[in-house]
Steps between C-alpha positions, in 0.01 A plus 500: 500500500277418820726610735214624765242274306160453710623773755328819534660830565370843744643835311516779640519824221434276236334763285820604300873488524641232711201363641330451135844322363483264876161442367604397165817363568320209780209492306718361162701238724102371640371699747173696597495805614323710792602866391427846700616862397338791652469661193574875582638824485752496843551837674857615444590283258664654208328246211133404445400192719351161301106495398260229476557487137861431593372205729278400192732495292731229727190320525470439126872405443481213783175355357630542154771262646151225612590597895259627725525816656296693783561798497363800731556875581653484835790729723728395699469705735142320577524166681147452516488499065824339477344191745198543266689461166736210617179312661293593214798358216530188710171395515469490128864374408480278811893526640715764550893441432711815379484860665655768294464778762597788194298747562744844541504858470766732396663785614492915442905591555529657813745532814374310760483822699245630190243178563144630633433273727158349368724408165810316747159286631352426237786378291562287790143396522533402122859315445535326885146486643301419164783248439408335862085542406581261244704253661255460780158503239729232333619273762243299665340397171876387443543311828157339449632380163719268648752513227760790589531798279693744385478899625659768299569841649559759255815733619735683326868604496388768735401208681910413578687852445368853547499777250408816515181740473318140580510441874101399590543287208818356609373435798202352407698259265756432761197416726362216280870314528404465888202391436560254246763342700266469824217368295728245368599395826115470615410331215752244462364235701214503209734450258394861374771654346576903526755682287519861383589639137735797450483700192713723302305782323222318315361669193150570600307846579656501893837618358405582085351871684587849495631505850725221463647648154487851697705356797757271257552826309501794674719714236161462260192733490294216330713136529339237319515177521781450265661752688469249816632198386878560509464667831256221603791223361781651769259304740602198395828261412346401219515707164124525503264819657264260660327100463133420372238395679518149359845472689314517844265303434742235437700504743112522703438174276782305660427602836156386431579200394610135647892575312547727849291272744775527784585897401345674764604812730688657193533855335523445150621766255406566158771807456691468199776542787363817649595370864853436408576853421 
């Protein structure tokens, strides 16, 4: 226990999924938290987006743990409310530490010919620029600190291989490995660390959605999701249809903490073996 103790933490989509089990997760081991989530409906998304109860909720469960949280309805793709939520979250915790730059958005099946356009941008917009809001809200109050830190960029498999029916959000998630690896070459001389996370299929709404059941199995009118998980389980090398949460944010933990101090620059899977195949 107390593996980020006295540190405090900027999340990005912390109101549910990954970004509430990052919450939790650095939150148990002694961390605050400054949380955002825009808590909406997102255009041509094929699941409902987080709410504000969903934000509440992450609230509760990381003062239930005697951390402090502030939290705030904020998007991504607004620098000016990101820079107000990361100011705002600092001034009362007093440091900044930890980014989790999480926030994402997930994908209607398409050929990349298919894309409208405004949906290509914005899912850039979302899973590179908002990734790159964050990081820049995040990082003077870091360099000011004095102390190093620890940024996290939340990728994906699609991140390192293609697949189909995905490409603005395989390029998006591509994108972020560039980025990470400049930032951690910019940021190195603070003794800022910059790594990026690579998941599997997580079990959270992004992928637990019609569309994705609809585009893993084609040959059914109606696929549910028990339907999905064998066809969701050829993914990986692992005998398992896809990881928890928790299993990010662990992984996220470690990164976090002083056990990787000199791990910087590096994409780090959590694949159950899905980039081995």
């Amino acid at each position: 226990m107390g593996r980020v103790e006295g540190k405090v933490a900027f999340i990005t989509g912390a109101a549910r999924g990954q970004g509430r089990s990052h919450a939790i997760r650095l939150a148990q081991e002694g961390a605050d938290i400054i949380a955002i989530d825009v808590c909406e409906d997102q255009p041509d998304i094929p699941y409902a987006g987080a709410t504000e109860e969903d934000l509440a909720e992450t609230v509760r469960q990381v003062e239930a743990l005697d951390r402090r949280i502030i939290a705030t309805k904020a998007d991504v793709r607004d620098f000016a409310a990101l820079k107000a939520a990361v100011d705002d979250g600092v001034a009362q915790l007093g440091r900044l530490d930890i980014v989790s730059a999480n926030a994402g958005i997930g994908v209607t099946p398409r050929n990349a010919e298919d894309i409208p356009d405004e949906v290509f941008v914005d899912m850039v917009n979302v899973n590179l620029a908002g990734v790159w809001r964050a990081a820049k809200a995040a990082i003077p109050h870091i360099k000011a600190g004095g102390r190093g830190g620890s940024i996290i960029l939340t990728s994906s498999a699609a991140g390192l291989q293609a697949y189909g029916n995905a490409s603005a959000y395989v390029s998006a998630k591509h994108g972020v490995v560039g980025l990470m690896r400049t930032l951690a070459l910019e940021l190195a001389p603070d003794m800022i660390r910059v790594n990026s996370i690579h998941p599997t299929q997580v079990d959270t709404p992004m992928i637990q959605n019609e569309g994705t059941y609809r585009l893993f199995r084609p040959d059914l009118e109606h696929p549910t999701r028990e339907d999905f998980e064998p066809a969701s389980q050829t993914m990986n090398a692992l005998p398992i249809p896809w990881v928890e949460s928790v299993d990010i944010s662990n992984a996220l933990l470690f990164l976090a903490s002083d056990e990787a101090r000199y791990i910087t620059g590096v994409t780090f899977p959590v694949d159950a073996g899905a980039l081995v195949k």
